[in-house]
N, C-alpha and C positions, 0 to 999 in steps of 0.2 A: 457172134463169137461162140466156141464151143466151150462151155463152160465146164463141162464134164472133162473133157481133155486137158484143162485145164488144173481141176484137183485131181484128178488120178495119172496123171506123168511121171508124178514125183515115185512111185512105188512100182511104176514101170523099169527104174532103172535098177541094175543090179546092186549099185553100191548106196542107196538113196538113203539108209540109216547115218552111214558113215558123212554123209552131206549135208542132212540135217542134223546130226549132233554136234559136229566141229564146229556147225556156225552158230547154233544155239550155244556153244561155250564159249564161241569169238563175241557173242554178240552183247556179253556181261563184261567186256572189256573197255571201260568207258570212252567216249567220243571213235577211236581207232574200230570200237567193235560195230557201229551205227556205220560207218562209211564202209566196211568192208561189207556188212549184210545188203545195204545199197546196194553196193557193187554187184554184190551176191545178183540179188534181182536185176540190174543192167544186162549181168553177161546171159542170164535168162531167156529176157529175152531177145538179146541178139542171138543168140542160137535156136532161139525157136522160128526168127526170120528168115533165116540163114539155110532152114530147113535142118537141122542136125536131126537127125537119129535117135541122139540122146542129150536135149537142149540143158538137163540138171545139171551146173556147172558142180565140178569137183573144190575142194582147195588146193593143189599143186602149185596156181597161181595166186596167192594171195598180194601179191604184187601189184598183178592187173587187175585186179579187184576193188581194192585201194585208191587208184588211180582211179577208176570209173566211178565210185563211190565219192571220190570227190570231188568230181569234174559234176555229177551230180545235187550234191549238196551245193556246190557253187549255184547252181541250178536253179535251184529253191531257193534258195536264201535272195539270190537277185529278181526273184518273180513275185516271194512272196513281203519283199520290203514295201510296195505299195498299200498291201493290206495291213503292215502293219504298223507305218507313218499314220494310216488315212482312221485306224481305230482306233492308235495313242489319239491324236486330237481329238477324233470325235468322243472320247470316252472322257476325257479334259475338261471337255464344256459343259458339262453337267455339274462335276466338282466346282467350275468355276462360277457357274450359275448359282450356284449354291452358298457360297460361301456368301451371296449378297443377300440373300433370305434373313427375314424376323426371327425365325423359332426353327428351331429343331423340325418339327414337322415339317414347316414349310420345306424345307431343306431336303429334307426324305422326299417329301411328293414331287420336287423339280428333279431330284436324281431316279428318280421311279420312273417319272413320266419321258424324261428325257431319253433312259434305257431302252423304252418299248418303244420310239421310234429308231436308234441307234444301232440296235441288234438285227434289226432284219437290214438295214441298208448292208450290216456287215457280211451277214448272209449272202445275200445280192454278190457282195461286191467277191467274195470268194468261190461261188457257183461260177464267176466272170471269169477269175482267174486259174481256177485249176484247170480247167480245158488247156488253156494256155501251156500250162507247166507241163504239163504230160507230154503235149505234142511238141513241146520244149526241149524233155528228153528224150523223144525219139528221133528228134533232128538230129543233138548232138549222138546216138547210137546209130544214125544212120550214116552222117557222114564222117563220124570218127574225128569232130571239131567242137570246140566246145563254144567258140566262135557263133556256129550257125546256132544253139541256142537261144542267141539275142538278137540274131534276127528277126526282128516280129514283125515286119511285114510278109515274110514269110511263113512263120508259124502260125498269123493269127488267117492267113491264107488256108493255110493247112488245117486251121480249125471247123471254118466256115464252111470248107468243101465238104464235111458229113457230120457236124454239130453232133447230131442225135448218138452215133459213135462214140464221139469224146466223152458228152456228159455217163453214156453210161459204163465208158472204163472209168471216171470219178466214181459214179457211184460202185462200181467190183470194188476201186481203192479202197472205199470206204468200209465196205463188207470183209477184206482182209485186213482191213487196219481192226474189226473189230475181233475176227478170228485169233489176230495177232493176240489180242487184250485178254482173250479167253484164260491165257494162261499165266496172266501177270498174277493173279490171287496167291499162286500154287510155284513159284520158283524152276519146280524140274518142268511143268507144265509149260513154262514161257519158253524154256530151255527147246523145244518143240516147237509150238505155234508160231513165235517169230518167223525163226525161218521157211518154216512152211508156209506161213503167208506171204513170204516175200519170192517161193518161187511160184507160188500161184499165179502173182499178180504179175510177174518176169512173162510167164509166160502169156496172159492175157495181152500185155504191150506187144509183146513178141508178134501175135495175133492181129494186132493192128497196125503193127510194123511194115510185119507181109505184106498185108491188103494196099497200104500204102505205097510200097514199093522202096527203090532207093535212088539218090542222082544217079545221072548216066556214068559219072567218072567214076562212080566206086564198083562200076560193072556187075552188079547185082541189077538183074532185070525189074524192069519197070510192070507195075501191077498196076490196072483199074481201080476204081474204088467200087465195090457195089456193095 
């Protein structure tokens, strides 16, 4: 992945102040302002697949924006409910272990000790999942269905064909989820980093979008993976 293309697109384009502010002040608008920055990043990187010119989406469209944001959000929320069933329970049975304990101590040392096996299974089980989710969102941007998102025999097809790929747009996410955070301390600063990290990482998928290609029926040419 070109990673350099990546953070320097965004001041490639002429109006790129104007793109990043609107959405850093869309983005203080509760729950409405989280789907549209989503969005923000979706049309990212479908225009960076797409081969655009000038892939930084504007807001003219805050409509479709919206929409993809929360065709997205659907997204996650249905990929990420296995992890979060599977770590309500497991996080339970230490409470409940506990409450059968003699002393207070004892009770501290079954929820201590139960923790430090608990937390890396969760680990685990989220490294599992987010490959999944990403190449989740790129079905649904590929074939403009939100449908094929849940396809997982599909998807987890798509994961397996270059793993190594997946995990480390997980780990970009992660890198722009913390760029994002840079500026939570400082109010005008988040106002910035948000959406600058969300067309970072538009266009990182965008990247991998490409590579991947798209089905025959949306007539966007089929790519190799290398």
């Amino acid at each position: 992945m070109d990673l350099g293309k990546a953070f320097s697109y965004v001041f490639d384009d002429e109006q790129w102040l104007s793109s990043i502010l609107i959405g850093g002040l869309i983005a203080l608008i509760p729950i409405i302002g989280q789907l549209a920055l989503l969005g923000y990043m979706l049309e990212a990187a479908r225009n960076v697949a797409m081969g655009n010119p000038r892939p930084l989406p504007q807001w003219n469209n805050f409509g479709e924006k919206l929409s993809l944001g929360f065709g997205g959000f659907v997204i996650s929320l249905v990929y990420a409910l296995p992890l979060i069933l599977v770590s309500m329970a497991l996080i339970c049975f230490p409470i409940l272990a506990a409450t059968g304990a003699r002393s207070e101590e004892a009770a501290a040392a079954t929820i201590v000790g139960s923790l430090g096996c608990i937390v890396p299974l969760i680990i685990v089980l989220s490294i599992l999942i987010q490959p999944l989710l990403l190449a989740a969102m790129v079905r649904y941007l590929q074939t403009g269905s939100l449908g094929a998102a849940f396809q997982v025999g599909e998807v987890i097809a798509m994961v397996r064909a270059d793993l190594g790929s997946w995990l480390v747009l997980w780990l970009l996410s992660l890198l722009c989820g913390f760029i994002a955070g840079l500026g939570s301390a400082v109010l005008i600063g988040l106002i910035f980093t948000y959406p600058y990290s969300q067309a970072v990482f538009g266009h990182l998928m965008g990247q991998m979008m490409a590579r991947l290609g798209r089905p025959l029926d949306t007539g966007y040419p089929q790519q190799p993976l290398v």
